[in-house]
Steps between C-alpha positions, in 0.01 A plus 500: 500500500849502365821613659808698387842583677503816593825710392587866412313477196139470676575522877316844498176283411530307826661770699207505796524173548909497595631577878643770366360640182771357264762201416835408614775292347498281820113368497279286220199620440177360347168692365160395428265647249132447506252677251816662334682639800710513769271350811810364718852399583739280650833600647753227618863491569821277566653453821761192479330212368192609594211731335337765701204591453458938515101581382283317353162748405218466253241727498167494725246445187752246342529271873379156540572377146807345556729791341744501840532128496583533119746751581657263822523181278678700258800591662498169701562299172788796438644443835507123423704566178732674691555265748340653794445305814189699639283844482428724797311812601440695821195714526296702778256214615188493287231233447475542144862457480518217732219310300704564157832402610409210670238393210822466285749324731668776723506391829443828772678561836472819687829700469486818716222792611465784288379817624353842269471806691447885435871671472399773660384342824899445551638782359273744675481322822654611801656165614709527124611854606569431852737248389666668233564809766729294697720384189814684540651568162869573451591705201644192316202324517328665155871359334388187594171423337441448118208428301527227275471668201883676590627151632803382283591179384674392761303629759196328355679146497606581852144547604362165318753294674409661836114439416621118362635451851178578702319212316378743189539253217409687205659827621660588162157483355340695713751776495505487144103485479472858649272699242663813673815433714451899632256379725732196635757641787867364629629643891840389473730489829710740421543823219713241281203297411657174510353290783134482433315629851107481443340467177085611350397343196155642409269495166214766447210481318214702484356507822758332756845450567624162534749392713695214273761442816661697786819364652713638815814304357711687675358444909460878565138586605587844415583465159193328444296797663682734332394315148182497596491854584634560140232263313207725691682828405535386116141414550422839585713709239392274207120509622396122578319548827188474399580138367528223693792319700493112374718260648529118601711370768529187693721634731397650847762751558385654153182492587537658819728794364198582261287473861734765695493736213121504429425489881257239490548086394378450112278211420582287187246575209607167394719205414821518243466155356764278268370258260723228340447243231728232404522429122605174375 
Protein backbone atom coordinates (compact mmCIF):
# COMPACT_ATOMS: atom_id res chain seq x y z
CA UNK A 1 0.00 0.00 0.00
CA UNK A 2 1.45 3.35 -0.84
CA UNK A 3 -0.25 6.63 -1.48
CA UNK A 4 0.16 9.51 -3.99
CA UNK A 5 -1.56 13.03 -4.30
CA UNK A 6 -3.71 13.00 -6.79
CA UNK A 7 -3.38 16.04 -9.41
CA UNK A 8 -4.03 16.65 -13.17
CA UNK A 9 -1.30 14.52 -14.04
CA UNK A 10 -3.00 11.11 -12.77
CA UNK A 11 -6.47 12.19 -11.50
CA UNK A 12 -7.99 10.20 -14.49
CA UNK A 13 -6.50 7.00 -12.62
CA UNK A 14 -8.66 7.68 -9.56
CA UNK A 15 -11.47 9.34 -11.34
CA UNK A 16 -14.37 6.70 -9.95
CA UNK A 17 -13.45 7.14 -6.80
CA UNK A 18 -14.03 11.30 -6.71
CA UNK A 19 -17.70 12.91 -5.98
CA UNK A 20 -17.49 14.08 -9.10
CA UNK A 21 -15.27 12.33 -11.55
CA UNK A 22 -12.36 14.88 -11.42
CA UNK A 23 -10.19 17.55 -9.25
CA UNK A 24 -10.63 21.03 -8.22
CA UNK A 25 -8.21 23.71 -7.17
CA UNK A 26 -10.21 24.09 -3.87
CA UNK A 27 -9.90 20.30 -2.37
CA UNK A 28 -6.62 17.94 -1.39
CA UNK A 29 -6.77 14.83 -2.48
CA UNK A 30 -5.01 11.54 -1.57
CA UNK A 31 -4.79 8.03 -3.60
CA UNK A 32 -3.92 4.63 -2.66
CA UNK A 33 -2.40 2.00 -4.83
CA UNK A 34 -2.48 -1.64 -4.03
CA UNK A 35 -1.11 -4.42 -6.46
CA UNK A 36 -0.06 -1.50 -8.86
CA UNK A 37 -3.24 0.52 -9.06
CA UNK A 38 -5.60 2.85 -8.24
CA UNK A 39 -7.96 0.93 -5.44
CA UNK A 40 -9.18 4.28 -3.56
CA UNK A 41 -9.28 7.91 -2.58
CA UNK A 42 -9.59 10.52 -0.17
CA UNK A 43 -11.12 13.93 -0.74
CA UNK A 44 -10.91 16.68 2.02
CA UNK A 45 -11.25 20.35 2.09
CA UNK A 46 -10.73 23.71 4.13
CA UNK A 47 -13.35 25.55 5.75
CA UNK A 48 -11.72 28.27 8.26
CA UNK A 49 -9.45 26.59 10.48
CA UNK A 50 -10.95 23.56 10.11
CA UNK A 51 -10.59 20.43 7.57
CA UNK A 52 -13.62 18.87 6.10
CA UNK A 53 -13.76 15.84 5.32
CA UNK A 54 -15.72 15.23 1.43
CA UNK A 55 -15.25 11.13 0.53
CA UNK A 56 -13.29 8.91 1.77
CA UNK A 57 -13.68 5.35 -0.60
CA UNK A 58 -11.48 2.33 -1.07
CA UNK A 59 -12.56 -0.36 -2.94
CA UNK A 60 -14.80 -3.45 -1.71
CA UNK A 61 -11.89 -6.25 -2.28
CA UNK A 62 -9.25 -3.77 -0.81
CA UNK A 63 -11.67 -3.03 2.77
CA UNK A 64 -10.71 -4.04 6.17
CA UNK A 65 -6.93 -3.59 5.79
CA UNK A 66 -6.60 -0.41 7.18
CA UNK A 67 -6.21 1.58 3.70
CA UNK A 68 -9.15 4.32 4.88
CA UNK A 69 -7.55 4.81 8.22
CA UNK A 70 -4.18 5.27 6.31
CA UNK A 71 -5.78 7.67 4.16
CA UNK A 72 -7.63 9.64 7.50
CA UNK A 73 -4.29 9.81 9.48
CA UNK A 74 -2.79 11.27 6.54
CA UNK A 75 -4.44 14.35 6.12
CA UNK A 76 -4.91 14.68 9.96
CA UNK A 77 -1.06 15.08 10.41
CA UNK A 78 -1.52 17.76 7.23
CA UNK A 79 -4.24 19.52 9.00
CA UNK A 80 -1.99 19.69 12.10
CA UNK A 81 0.80 21.40 10.04
CA UNK A 82 -1.49 23.80 9.04
CA UNK A 83 -2.75 24.69 12.14
CA UNK A 84 -6.15 23.29 12.07
CA UNK A 85 -8.24 23.13 15.17
CA UNK A 86 -10.53 20.07 14.17
CA UNK A 87 -11.92 17.74 11.14
CA UNK A 88 -15.59 17.19 10.36
CA UNK A 89 -17.92 15.26 8.08
CA UNK A 90 -21.68 14.87 7.66
CA UNK A 91 -23.00 11.76 6.06
CA UNK A 92 -26.49 9.90 5.51
CA UNK A 93 -26.52 7.71 8.78
CA UNK A 94 -24.75 4.41 8.23
CA UNK A 95 -23.34 1.81 10.66
CA UNK A 96 -20.30 1.22 8.85
CA UNK A 97 -19.70 4.82 8.87
CA UNK A 98 -20.64 5.34 12.38
CA UNK A 99 -18.22 2.45 13.52
CA UNK A 100 -15.24 4.13 11.38
CA UNK A 101 -15.61 7.58 12.45
CA UNK A 102 -16.02 6.97 15.85
CA UNK A 103 -13.13 4.14 15.86
CA UNK A 104 -10.81 7.16 15.04
CA UNK A 105 -12.02 9.93 17.38
CA UNK A 106 -15.08 11.68 15.64
CA UNK A 107 -17.62 12.09 17.97
CA UNK A 108 -21.48 11.63 16.14
CA UNK A 109 -24.67 13.68 16.80
CA UNK A 110 -27.70 13.43 14.68
CA UNK A 111 -28.03 16.58 12.46
CA UNK A 112 -31.31 16.49 10.46
CA UNK A 113 -33.69 13.70 8.47
CA UNK A 114 -32.96 13.03 5.06
CA UNK A 115 -35.47 11.79 2.77
CA UNK A 116 -34.87 9.95 -1.16
CA UNK A 117 -37.89 9.70 -3.15
CA UNK A 118 -38.92 8.93 -6.87
CA UNK A 119 -39.13 12.52 -8.84
CA UNK A 120 -41.77 11.55 -10.60
CA UNK A 121 -44.14 10.76 -7.75
CA UNK A 122 -44.12 14.80 -7.36
CA UNK A 123 -43.91 15.91 -10.61
CA UNK A 124 -46.65 13.70 -11.94
CA UNK A 125 -48.85 13.90 -9.00
CA UNK A 126 -51.94 15.65 -8.91
CA UNK A 127 -51.50 17.46 -5.52
CA UNK A 128 -48.05 19.19 -7.46
CA UNK A 129 -50.40 20.22 -10.34
CA UNK A 130 -53.28 21.27 -8.33
CA UNK A 131 -51.07 23.64 -6.69
CA UNK A 132 -49.23 24.96 -9.43
CA UNK A 133 -52.88 25.71 -11.21
CA UNK A 134 -53.67 28.26 -8.71
CA UNK A 135 -50.22 30.22 -9.11
CA UNK A 136 -51.14 33.29 -10.87
CA UNK A 137 -48.25 34.45 -12.98
CA UNK A 138 -47.86 38.04 -14.13
CA UNK A 139 -45.93 38.58 -17.29
CA UNK A 140 -42.90 39.98 -15.34
CA UNK A 141 -42.52 37.11 -13.44
CA UNK A 142 -40.18 35.00 -16.20
CA UNK A 143 -37.84 38.61 -15.90
CA UNK A 144 -37.48 37.73 -12.57
CA UNK A 145 -35.90 34.33 -12.27
CA UNK A 146 -32.25 33.42 -13.30
CA UNK A 147 -30.33 30.37 -13.22
CA UNK A 148 -27.15 30.55 -11.67
CA UNK A 149 -25.14 29.90 -14.39
CA UNK A 150 -26.43 33.72 -15.94
CA UNK A 151 -26.11 35.27 -12.32
CA UNK A 152 -23.45 38.13 -12.38
CA UNK A 153 -21.03 39.08 -9.99
CA UNK A 154 -22.84 41.10 -8.09
CA UNK A 155 -25.85 39.32 -8.06
CA UNK A 156 -24.02 36.24 -6.84
CA UNK A 157 -22.43 38.19 -3.76
CA UNK A 158 -25.89 39.52 -3.16
CA UNK A 159 -27.26 36.06 -2.88
CA UNK A 160 -24.31 34.68 -0.46
CA UNK A 161 -24.88 37.44 1.92
CA UNK A 162 -28.67 36.78 1.89
CA UNK A 163 -27.90 32.88 2.41
CA UNK A 164 -24.99 34.14 5.23
CA UNK A 165 -27.90 35.83 6.99
CA UNK A 166 -30.26 32.78 7.37
CA UNK A 167 -27.52 30.94 9.39
CA UNK A 168 -25.78 29.33 6.00
CA UNK A 169 -22.16 29.57 7.07
CA UNK A 170 -20.31 28.30 4.24
CA UNK A 171 -22.65 29.84 1.63
CA UNK A 172 -19.84 31.08 -0.67
CA UNK A 173 -18.67 27.54 -0.83
CA UNK A 174 -21.51 26.06 -1.61
CA UNK A 175 -22.44 28.43 -4.34
CA UNK A 176 -19.14 28.15 -5.67
CA UNK A 177 -19.16 24.20 -5.31
CA UNK A 178 -22.00 23.89 -7.94
CA UNK A 179 -20.63 21.28 -10.62
CA UNK A 180 -23.37 22.93 -12.89
CA UNK A 181 -24.84 26.29 -11.67
CA UNK A 182 -27.71 25.74 -14.72
CA UNK A 183 -29.42 23.58 -12.51
CA UNK A 184 -29.25 26.14 -9.39
CA UNK A 185 -32.27 28.90 -9.71
CA UNK A 186 -32.64 32.74 -8.24
CA UNK A 187 -36.70 34.32 -8.05
CA UNK A 188 -35.77 37.72 -7.42
CA UNK A 189 -38.57 40.32 -6.17
CA UNK A 190 -38.70 42.23 -8.84
CA UNK A 191 -37.45 42.24 -12.96
CA UNK A 192 -34.25 44.28 -11.66
CA UNK A 193 -32.80 41.34 -9.93
CA UNK A 194 -31.45 43.06 -7.05
CA UNK A 195 -33.25 41.95 -3.88
CA UNK A 196 -32.81 38.26 -3.70
CA UNK A 197 -36.65 36.68 -3.29
CA UNK A 198 -36.31 32.73 -3.03
CA UNK A 199 -33.35 30.85 -3.92
CA UNK A 200 -32.71 26.54 -5.21
CA UNK A 201 -29.37 25.31 -4.93
CA UNK A 202 -29.35 21.72 -6.32
CA UNK A 203 -26.45 19.12 -7.44
CA UNK A 204 -27.25 16.10 -9.85
CA UNK A 205 -25.70 13.06 -10.19
CA UNK A 206 -26.58 10.10 -11.86
CA UNK A 207 -29.63 8.97 -10.51
CA UNK A 208 -31.09 11.85 -8.14
CA UNK A 209 -31.27 15.36 -7.69
CA UNK A 210 -30.11 16.78 -4.58
CA UNK A 211 -31.44 19.51 -2.92
CA UNK A 212 -28.07 21.37 -1.40
CA UNK A 213 -30.53 24.29 0.20
CA UNK A 214 -33.84 26.06 -0.56
CA UNK A 215 -34.45 29.44 1.05
CA UNK A 216 -37.74 31.78 0.90
CA UNK A 217 -35.43 34.87 1.85
CA UNK A 218 -37.66 37.04 0.69
CA UNK A 219 -41.23 36.03 2.97
CA UNK A 220 -43.40 35.52 -0.17
CA UNK A 221 -44.95 31.97 -0.24
CA UNK A 222 -45.53 32.60 -3.79
CA UNK A 223 -42.24 33.13 -4.92
CA UNK A 224 -41.23 30.10 -3.34
CA UNK A 225 -44.06 28.09 -5.21
CA UNK A 226 -43.38 29.63 -8.17
CA UNK A 227 -39.49 28.34 -7.83
CA UNK A 228 -40.55 25.26 -7.16
CA UNK A 229 -42.78 25.10 -10.04
CA UNK A 230 -39.67 26.06 -12.15
CA UNK A 231 -37.17 23.34 -10.53
CA UNK A 232 -40.02 20.50 -11.57
CA UNK A 233 -40.39 22.06 -15.09
CA UNK A 234 -36.41 22.11 -15.64
CA UNK A 235 -36.74 18.63 -14.37
CA UNK A 236 -38.96 17.78 -17.05
CA UNK A 237 -37.31 19.56 -20.18
CA UNK A 238 -33.78 18.32 -19.23
CA UNK A 239 -35.18 14.65 -18.51
CA UNK A 240 -34.40 13.85 -14.67
CA UNK A 241 -37.68 12.33 -13.63
CA UNK A 242 -36.87 9.15 -13.56
CA UNK A 243 -34.11 9.99 -10.86
CA UNK A 244 -34.72 10.57 -7.59
CA UNK A 245 -35.59 13.75 -5.36
CA UNK A 246 -32.86 13.74 -2.33
CA UNK A 247 -33.07 16.15 0.28
CA UNK A 248 -32.40 16.72 4.14
CA UNK A 249 -34.16 19.12 6.25
CA UNK A 250 -34.61 19.73 9.86
CA UNK A 251 -37.12 22.08 9.40
CA UNK A 252 -40.96 21.31 9.52
CA UNK A 253 -42.34 23.85 7.27
CA UNK A 254 -39.90 22.31 4.55
CA UNK A 255 -40.87 19.24 5.23
CA UNK A 256 -44.39 19.83 5.06
CA UNK A 257 -44.22 21.83 1.65
CA UNK A 258 -42.58 18.57 0.17
CA UNK A 259 -45.89 16.80 2.05
CA UNK A 260 -48.60 19.18 0.24
CA UNK A 261 -46.97 18.74 -3.06
CA UNK A 262 -46.58 14.91 -3.08
CA UNK A 263 -50.05 14.52 -1.38
CA UNK A 264 -49.04 12.21 1.14
CA UNK A 265 -46.35 12.78 4.45
CA UNK A 266 -42.69 11.23 3.42
CA UNK A 267 -40.92 9.09 5.91
CA UNK A 268 -37.15 9.70 6.51
CA UNK A 269 -34.98 6.87 4.85
CA UNK A 270 -32.57 8.00 7.36
CA UNK A 271 -30.43 10.23 9.53
CA UNK A 272 -27.96 13.18 8.07
CA UNK A 273 -25.25 12.87 10.65
CA UNK A 274 -22.06 15.37 11.51
CA UNK A 275 -18.97 13.97 12.84
CA UNK A 276 -16.25 16.17 14.49
CA UNK A 277 -12.78 15.51 15.78
CA UNK A 278 -10.65 17.82 17.65
CA UNK A 279 -6.91 17.72 16.75
CA UNK A 280 -4.37 18.80 19.11
Amino acid sequence: MKFTAIGSQNCKAFSAFLSRGGISEDKLYIGVIEDDKAVGAGEFSCEGDLLVLDSLFVLEDYRRRGMATAMLNEFVELAKRSKATGIWTNYVQDEGADGFLQANGFLLRKDCEFYRVPMAEIVNGDACQAIFGKLKEKPEDKHRVSSFAKLTSSQKNSIQNALFQTGLEDAGEMIASLSDPANSIAVFKDADKKEIGAVLLTEVTGDSVTIKYLANIGGNPKDLIYLLKLFWGMVVARDMVEKDLVFCTAEQEIKQMMDKFAGHAYTPTGSMMVAYRVLM
